[in-house]
N, C-alpha and C positions, 0 to 999 in steps of 0.2 A: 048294314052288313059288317061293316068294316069294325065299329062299336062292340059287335057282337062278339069278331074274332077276339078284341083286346078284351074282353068279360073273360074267355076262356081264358086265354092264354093265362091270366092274372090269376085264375081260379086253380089252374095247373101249379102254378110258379108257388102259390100257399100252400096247396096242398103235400106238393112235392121237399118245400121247407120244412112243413110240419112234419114229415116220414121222416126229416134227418134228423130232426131235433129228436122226435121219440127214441130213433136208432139210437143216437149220442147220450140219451139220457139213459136210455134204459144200460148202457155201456159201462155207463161209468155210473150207475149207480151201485151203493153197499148193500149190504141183507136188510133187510126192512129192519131186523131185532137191533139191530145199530144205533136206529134212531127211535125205536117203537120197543124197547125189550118187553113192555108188559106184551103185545100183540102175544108172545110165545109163554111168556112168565105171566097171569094175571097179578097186578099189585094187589089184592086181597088176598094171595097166598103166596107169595115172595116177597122178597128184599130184593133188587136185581140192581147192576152195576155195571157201567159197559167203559171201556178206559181203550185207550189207542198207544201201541209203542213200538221201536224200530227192532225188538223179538221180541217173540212170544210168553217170555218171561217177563218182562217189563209190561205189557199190556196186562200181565195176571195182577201180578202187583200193584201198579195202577187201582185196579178193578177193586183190589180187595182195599186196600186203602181208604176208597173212596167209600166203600161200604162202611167202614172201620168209624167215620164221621158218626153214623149212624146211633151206635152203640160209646161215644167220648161224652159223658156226662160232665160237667163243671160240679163236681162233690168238693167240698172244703171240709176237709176230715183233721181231726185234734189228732194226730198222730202221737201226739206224745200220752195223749191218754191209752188210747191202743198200745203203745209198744208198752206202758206201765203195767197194762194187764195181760199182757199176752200170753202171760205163763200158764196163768188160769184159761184164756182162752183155747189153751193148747189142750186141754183136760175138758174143754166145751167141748162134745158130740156133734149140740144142735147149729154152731156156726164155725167157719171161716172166714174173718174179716179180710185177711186177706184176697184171699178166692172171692169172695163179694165185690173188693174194688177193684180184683181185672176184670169183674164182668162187666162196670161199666168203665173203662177206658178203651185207649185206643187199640192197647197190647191184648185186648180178646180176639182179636183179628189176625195184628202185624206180629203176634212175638213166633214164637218158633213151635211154641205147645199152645196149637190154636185152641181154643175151648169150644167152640164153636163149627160147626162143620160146612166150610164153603166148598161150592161143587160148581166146577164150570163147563155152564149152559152152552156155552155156543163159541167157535173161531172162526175168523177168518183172516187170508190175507189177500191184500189187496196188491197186485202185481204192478200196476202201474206207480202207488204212489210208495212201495215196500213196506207199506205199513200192515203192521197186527191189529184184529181188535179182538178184543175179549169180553163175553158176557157172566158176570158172577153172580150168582146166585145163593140166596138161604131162604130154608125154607124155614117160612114164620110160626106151619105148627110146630115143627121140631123143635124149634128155638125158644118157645115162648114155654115151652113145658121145661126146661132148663131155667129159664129165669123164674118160673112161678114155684117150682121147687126151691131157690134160691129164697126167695121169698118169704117161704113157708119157715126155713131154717132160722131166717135174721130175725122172723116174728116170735118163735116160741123163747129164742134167748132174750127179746125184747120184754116180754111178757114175765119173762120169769124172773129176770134183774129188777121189775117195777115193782113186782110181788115180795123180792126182796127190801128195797124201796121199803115199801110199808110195814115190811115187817123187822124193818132198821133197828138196835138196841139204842141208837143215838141219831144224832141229827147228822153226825159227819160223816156215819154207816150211811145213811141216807142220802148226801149231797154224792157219795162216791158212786152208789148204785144210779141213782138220777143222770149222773155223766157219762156212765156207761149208757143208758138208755138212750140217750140225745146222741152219740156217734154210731148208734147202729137205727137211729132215725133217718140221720144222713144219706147211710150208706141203703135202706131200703125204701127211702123216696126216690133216690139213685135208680134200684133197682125197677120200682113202679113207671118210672117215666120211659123207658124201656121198655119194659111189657105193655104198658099203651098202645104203642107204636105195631109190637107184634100183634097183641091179641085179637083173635079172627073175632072175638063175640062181646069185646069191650066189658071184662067181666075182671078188670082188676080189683083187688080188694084192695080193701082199705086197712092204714095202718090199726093193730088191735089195741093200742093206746093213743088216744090223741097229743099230738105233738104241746100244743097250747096247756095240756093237762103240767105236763112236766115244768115245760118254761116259768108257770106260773109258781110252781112247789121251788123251782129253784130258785125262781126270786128272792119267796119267801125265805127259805135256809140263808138265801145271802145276807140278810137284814139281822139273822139272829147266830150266826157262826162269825167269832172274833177271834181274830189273832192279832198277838202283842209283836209288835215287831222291835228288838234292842238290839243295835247297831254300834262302832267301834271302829277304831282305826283312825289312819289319815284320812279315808275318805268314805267317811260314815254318814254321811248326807247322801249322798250317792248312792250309796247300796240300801239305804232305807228308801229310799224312793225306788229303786228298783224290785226291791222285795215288794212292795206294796203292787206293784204292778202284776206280778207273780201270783202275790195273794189273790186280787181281784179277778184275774182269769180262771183260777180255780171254783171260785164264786163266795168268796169268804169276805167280811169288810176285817179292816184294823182297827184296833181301840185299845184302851189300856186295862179297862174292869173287867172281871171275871172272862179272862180270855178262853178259848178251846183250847188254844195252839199258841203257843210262846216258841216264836223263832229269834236267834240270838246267831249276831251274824257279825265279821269280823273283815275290814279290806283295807289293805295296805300298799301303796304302790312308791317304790322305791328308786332312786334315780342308780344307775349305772355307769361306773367308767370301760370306756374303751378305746384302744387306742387306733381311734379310725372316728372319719363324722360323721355329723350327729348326735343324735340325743337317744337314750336308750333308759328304758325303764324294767322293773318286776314287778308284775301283781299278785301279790297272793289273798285269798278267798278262802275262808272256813264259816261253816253254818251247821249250829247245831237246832234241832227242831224237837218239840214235846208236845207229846198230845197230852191235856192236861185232864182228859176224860178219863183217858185208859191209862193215863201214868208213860208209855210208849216211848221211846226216845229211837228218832233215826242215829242209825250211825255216821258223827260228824262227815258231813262236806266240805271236800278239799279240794281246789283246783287253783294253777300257777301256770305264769306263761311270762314270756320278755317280749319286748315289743321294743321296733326301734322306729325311727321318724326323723325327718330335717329340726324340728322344733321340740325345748321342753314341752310349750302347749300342743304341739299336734302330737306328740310321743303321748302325751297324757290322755290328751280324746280317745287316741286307738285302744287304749288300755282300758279304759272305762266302756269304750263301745265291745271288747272282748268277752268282758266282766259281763255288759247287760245280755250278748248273747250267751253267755254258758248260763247265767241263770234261767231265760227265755227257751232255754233247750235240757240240758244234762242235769241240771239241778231242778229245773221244774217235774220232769221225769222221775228223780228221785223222790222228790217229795209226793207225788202222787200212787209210786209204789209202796212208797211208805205206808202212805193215808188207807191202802186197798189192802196192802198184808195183816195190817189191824183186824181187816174185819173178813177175811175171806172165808169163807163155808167149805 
C-alpha cells in the first residue's frame, strides 16, 4: 500500500515538473521562423536571412548583410584593361561592366541603390531579452531573371569581341579583342555561379565561347607578338626589366628581330639636397612606344615624383618601387588604350 502511494505521489511530482517545463518553454520560446525561416519561406523559392540586434534597424541590416554573402563572388577582374576600354564600352548597348561587377559583390545588397529588391518577411521583439529579430527575404524568381538578363547582355558583347577576334587585320587587333573577351569571361562566370544558386530549374547556360578556346589563341599570339624593348638612363636595367614585366602581362614576349612594338624608355633618378635629414631623390620616366604594324606612335609617357628616406639605398628602393608601380598601373593603362584606339570599329 504504502509502495503504491510513493508510485503516485512520484507520478504526480513528473508530471507536474513536465507542465512547468512546457509552460517555461513554451514562454520563452521565439517564432519558430527564427530558427526554421524556410518553415514560412520554402528555400526552393527564397533566399531568407534571420539576424538579431538591440533595434530594429540593426537586426535589418544584420539580415541583409548576411544575405549580401550570398551574392560576394571572389572575380579577379584586369581593371586596367576595363578602364582602357571604357570609352568604347560606354558606346556598348549590349553591356555594363560595371553594373555586372556590383551584381556580384557585396554592394548589390549593402550600397544605398540596392539593385536587388529585399523585402522583410517577418519581426519580432522579444521583451524579456530586448532584442529584435528580423527575417529577410529575396525572392529567387525575381532575382534570378535579373541576373539571367545580365547574362544575356555580357554573352552577346562576348560573342561579338570573338567575332572581332577573327576577324582581326593583325595579330595585335587580335590579342586586344581576345583580352577583352577573357574580363567579361570573368565577370560572367561571376554571374553564372550566382544564377546557380537562384535558379528554380538548374537551367543556367553555358558560356557561348569556351573559355579554354581563347586561353589557348592567346598563348599562341604570345609566342608570335614581339616587342623590342630599348632602355637608357641611370637606371636602365631597371626599367628594362620592369617593361618586360609589363610586356608579358599584356601577353607579348620581347626580342629584338622583326618586333611588332618597339618601346624605348628612359629613367633617371637624381639625388637631392635639403636642408633637413635624410636622403632625398627625383625620378623622372619617359616612354615612347610604336606600333611597327600600323606605323602608330603613343604620345610620349611622362611621369616624376621625389621620394625621401633615412638612406641613399632606401631613398633609392622607394623610388624604383614608385617607378614599378606607375608602370604596373598608369602606364600599363596607357599602353593598352593605346594598342585598342589603333584598332577600334
Amino acid at each position: 500500500m504504502i509502495k503504491n502511494i510513493y508510485v503516485v505521489v512520484f507520478l504526480i511530482f513528473i508530471l507536474s515538473g513536465c507542465a512547468s517545463s512546457a509552460s517555461s518553454t513554451k514562454t520563452n520560446n521565439l517564432p519558430e521562423w527564427v530558427e526554421n525561416p524556410d518553415a514560412l519561406y520554402p528555400k526552393k523559392l527564397y533566399l531568407t536571412a534571420v539576424s538579431s540586434g538591440s533595434s530594429l534597424d540593426e537586426a535589418k541590416q544584420r539580415s541583409i548583410a548576411s544575405l549580401s554573402s550570398i551574392f560576394s563572388v571572389n572575380v579577379k577582374l584586369d581593371r586596367r584593361i576595363l578602364e582602357a576600354y571604357s570609352e568604347e564600352k560606354k558606346k556598348d548597348q549590349e553591356m555594363d561592366w560595371e553594373h555586372s561587377v556590383n551584381l556580384v559583390n557585396r554592394s548589390v545588397l549593402t550600397s544605398e541603390n540596392q539593385l536587388i529588391n529585399v523585402r522583410t518577411g517577418k519581426t519580432y521583439f522579444d521583451e524579456k531579452t530586448a532584442t529584435f529579430y528580423v527575417l529577410s527575404i529575396i525572392s529567387k524568381a525575381e532575382t534570378e531573371m535579373l541576373y539571367l538578363e545580365e547574362i544575356q547582355k555580357n554573352d552577346k558583347s562576348l560573342v561579338r569581341f570573338y567575332q572581332e577576334a577573327g576577324d582581326a587585320e593583325n595579330k595585335i587587333a587580335k590579342l586586344i579583342y581576345l583580352k577583352k573577351c577573357m574580363e567579361i569571361i570573368k565577370i560572367g562566370e561571376a554571374l553564372r555561379s550566382i544564377h546557380q544558386i537562384l535558379s528554380l530549374m538548374g537551367d543556367t547556360p553555358p558560356l557561348p565561347v569556351p573559355k579554354e578556346d581563347i586561353l589557348v589563341e592567346l598563348q599562341g599570339l604570345k609566342n608570335t607578338i614581339v616587342a623590342k624593348i630599348e632602355t637608357y638612363g641611370s637606371e636602365k636595367e631597371k626599367l628594362s626589366s620592369y617593361l618586360r614585366e609589363v610586356v608579358n602581362q599584356i601577353g607579348m614576349s620581347t626580342g629584338e628581330q622583326n618586333p611588332d612594338i618597339i618601346i624605348k624608355g628612359n629613367l633617371d633618378i637624381t639625388p637631392l639636397e635639403f636642408p633637413r635629414e635624410g636622403e632625398f631623390v627625383r625620378w623622372e620616366l619617359t616612354i615612347d612606344v610604336t606600333n611597327a604594324i600600323t606605323g602608330n606612335t603613343m604620345n610620349t609617357y611622362t611621369a616624376s615624383a621625389r621620394e625621401g628616406h633615412v638612406s641613399r639605398e632606401s631613398v633609392k628602393g622607394r623610388a624604383l618601387d614608385k617607378v614599378k608601380e606607375e608602370l604596373n598601373n598608369n602606364f600599363y593603362e596607357n599602353f593598352t588604350a593605346f594598342l585598342s584606339e589603333s584598332y577600334e570599329k
